[in-house]
C-alpha positions in Angstrom: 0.0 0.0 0.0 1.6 3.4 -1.3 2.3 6.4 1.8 -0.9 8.4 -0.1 -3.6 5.2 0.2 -2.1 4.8 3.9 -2.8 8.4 4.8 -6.2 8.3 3.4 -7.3 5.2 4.8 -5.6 6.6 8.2 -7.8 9.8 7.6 -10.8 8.0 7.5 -10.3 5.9 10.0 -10.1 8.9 12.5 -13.1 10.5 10.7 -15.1 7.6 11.4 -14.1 7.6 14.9 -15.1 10.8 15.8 -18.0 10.7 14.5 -18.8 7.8 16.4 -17.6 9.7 19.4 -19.8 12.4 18.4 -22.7 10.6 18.4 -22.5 9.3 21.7 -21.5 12.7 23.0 -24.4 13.1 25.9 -24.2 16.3 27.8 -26.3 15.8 31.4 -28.9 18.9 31.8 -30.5 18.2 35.0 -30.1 15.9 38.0 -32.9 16.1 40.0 -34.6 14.0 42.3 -32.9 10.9 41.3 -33.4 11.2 37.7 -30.9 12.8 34.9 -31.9 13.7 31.6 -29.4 14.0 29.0 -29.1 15.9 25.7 -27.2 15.1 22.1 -27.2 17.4 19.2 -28.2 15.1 16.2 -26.6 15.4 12.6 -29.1 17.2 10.4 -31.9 18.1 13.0 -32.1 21.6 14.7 -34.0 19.2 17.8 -31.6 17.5 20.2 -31.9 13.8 20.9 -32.9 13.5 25.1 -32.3 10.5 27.5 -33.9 10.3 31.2 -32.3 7.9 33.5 -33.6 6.7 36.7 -34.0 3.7 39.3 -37.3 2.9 40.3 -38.0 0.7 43.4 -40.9 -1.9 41.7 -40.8 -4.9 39.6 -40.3 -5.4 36.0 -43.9 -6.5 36.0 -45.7 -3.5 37.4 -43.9 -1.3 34.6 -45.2 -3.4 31.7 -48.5 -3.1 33.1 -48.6 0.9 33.1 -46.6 0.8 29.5 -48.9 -1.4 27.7 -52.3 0.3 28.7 -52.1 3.2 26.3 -55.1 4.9 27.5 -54.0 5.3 31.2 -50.1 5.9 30.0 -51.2 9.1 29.1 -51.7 10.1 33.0 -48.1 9.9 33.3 -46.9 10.6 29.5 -45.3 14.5 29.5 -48.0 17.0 27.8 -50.2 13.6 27.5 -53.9 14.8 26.5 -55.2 11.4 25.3 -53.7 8.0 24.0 -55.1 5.0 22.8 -53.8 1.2 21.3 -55.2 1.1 17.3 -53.8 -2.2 17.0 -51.7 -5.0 18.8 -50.1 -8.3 17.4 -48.1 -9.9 20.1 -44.9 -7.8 20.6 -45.9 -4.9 18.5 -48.3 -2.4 19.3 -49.6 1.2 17.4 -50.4 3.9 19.1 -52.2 7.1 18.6 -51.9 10.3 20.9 -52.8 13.7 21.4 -50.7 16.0 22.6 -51.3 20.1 24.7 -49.1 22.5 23.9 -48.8 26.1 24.6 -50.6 28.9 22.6 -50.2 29.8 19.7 -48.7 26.2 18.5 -50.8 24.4 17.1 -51.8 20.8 18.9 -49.2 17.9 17.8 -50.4 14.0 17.7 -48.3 10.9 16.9 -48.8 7.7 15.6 -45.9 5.8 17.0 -45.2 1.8 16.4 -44.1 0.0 19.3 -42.1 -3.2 19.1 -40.8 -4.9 22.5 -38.0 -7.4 23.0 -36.7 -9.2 25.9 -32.7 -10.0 26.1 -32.0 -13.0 28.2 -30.7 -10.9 31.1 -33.9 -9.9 31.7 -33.7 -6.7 30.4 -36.9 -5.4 28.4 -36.3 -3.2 25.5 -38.9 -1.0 23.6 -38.5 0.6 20.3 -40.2 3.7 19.2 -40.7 4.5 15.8 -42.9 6.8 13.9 -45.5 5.8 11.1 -47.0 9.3 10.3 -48.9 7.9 7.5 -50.6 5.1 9.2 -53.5 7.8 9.9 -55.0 10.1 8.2 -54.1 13.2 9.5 -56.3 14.9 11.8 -58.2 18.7 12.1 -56.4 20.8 14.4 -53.2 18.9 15.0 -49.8 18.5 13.2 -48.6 15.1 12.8 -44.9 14.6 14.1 -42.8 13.6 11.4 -40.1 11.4 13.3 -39.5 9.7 16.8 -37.2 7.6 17.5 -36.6 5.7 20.9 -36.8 3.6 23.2 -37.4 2.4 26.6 -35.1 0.1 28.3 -35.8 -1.6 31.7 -33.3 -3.0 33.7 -33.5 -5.3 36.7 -31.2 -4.3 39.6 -31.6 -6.1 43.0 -35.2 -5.9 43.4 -35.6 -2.5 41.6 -35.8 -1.0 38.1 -33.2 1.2 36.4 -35.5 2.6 33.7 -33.7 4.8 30.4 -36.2 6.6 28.4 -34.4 8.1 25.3 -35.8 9.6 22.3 -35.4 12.1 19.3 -38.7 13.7 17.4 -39.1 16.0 14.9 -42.4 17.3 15.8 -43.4 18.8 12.3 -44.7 22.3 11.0 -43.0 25.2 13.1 -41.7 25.3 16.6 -40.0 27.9 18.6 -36.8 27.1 19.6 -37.7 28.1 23.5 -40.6 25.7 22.9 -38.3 23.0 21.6 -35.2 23.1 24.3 -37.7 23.0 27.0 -39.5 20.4 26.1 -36.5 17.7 25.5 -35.3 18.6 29.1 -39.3 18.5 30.9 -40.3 15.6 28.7 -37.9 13.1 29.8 -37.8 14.3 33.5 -41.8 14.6 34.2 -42.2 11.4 32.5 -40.1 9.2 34.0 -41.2 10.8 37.6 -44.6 10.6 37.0 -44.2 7.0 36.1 -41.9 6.7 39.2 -44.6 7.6 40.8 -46.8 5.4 39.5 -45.1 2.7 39.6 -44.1 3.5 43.6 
């Protein structure tokens, strides 16, 4: 291999790896009552990716309960106004919700697929992903374009370490003051109203 192929390749290499660093580049933006939330800047999006992070004293069993019932997830689901299950084939569910936000922005709803898995550890896993065109859309609301996520639930000695990480692009026009307060409250009211919950 000539020097000039070796310094490419070598170039590349490094490019690759910081990118890869880059994407995994979390920044913590609050640590509050047992729970951190996280934030990542994502290639190509002016909306940041968030993560929440916290231990919950319950069972693995009482958190699949309140995930799976769509309608009453929406008690403890940040800016919730209604949810409900469209359609469910063993590990896969569809969900459609309604979401408040502040005047003047218009309403947002999602229609979000849902596919769980469970790792041999005992850790739970479930993906969010988007299907915007798997309703039509509705009066009064803008469909988010993009979400993906996941939850991931993690036995440790009798409680649950509980990560709730996702990255939307809510659609149509949002101010940014709007949009950086929502990826730190979502994550954090969420996952301590479910604490609660759950508790």
């Amino acid at each position: 291999m000539g020097f000039k192929m070796r310094y490419l390749v070598a170039g590349m290499l490094c490019l690759a790896s910081c990118w890869a660093q880059a994407a995994d580049d979390w920044q913590l933006a609050k640590d509050e009552n047992g729970i951190k939330v996280y934030l990542r800047a994502v290639p190509g999006s002016p909306y940041k990716a968030y993560r929440g992070v916290t231990v919950i004293d319950t069972d693995m069993q009482t958190l699949r309960r309140l995930m799976e019932n769509a309608a009453e997830a929406c008690s403890w689901i940040h800016e919730c106004k209604e949810q409900k299950l469209l359609r469910h084939e063993e590990r896969q569910a569809w969900t459609y919700t309604r979401f408040n936000t502040p005047w003047p922005v218009t309403p947002r709803d999602s229609v979000v697929h849902i596919t769980e898995y469970e790792k041999r550890d005992g850790v739970i896993r479930r993906e969010l992903e988007a299907v915007p065109d798997y309703l039509p859309e509705e009066d009064g609301y803008v469909r988010v374009t993009r979400v993906d996520g996941f939850w991931e639930l993690v036995p440790r000695e009798g409680k649950v370490e509980v990560t709730y990480q996702v990255h939307t692009e809510p659609g149509g026009s949002v101010p940014s003051w709007l949009a950086n307060k929502f990826v730190v409250e979502a994550p954090y009211n969420t996952l301590r109203a479910l604490r609660e919950r759950a508790q």
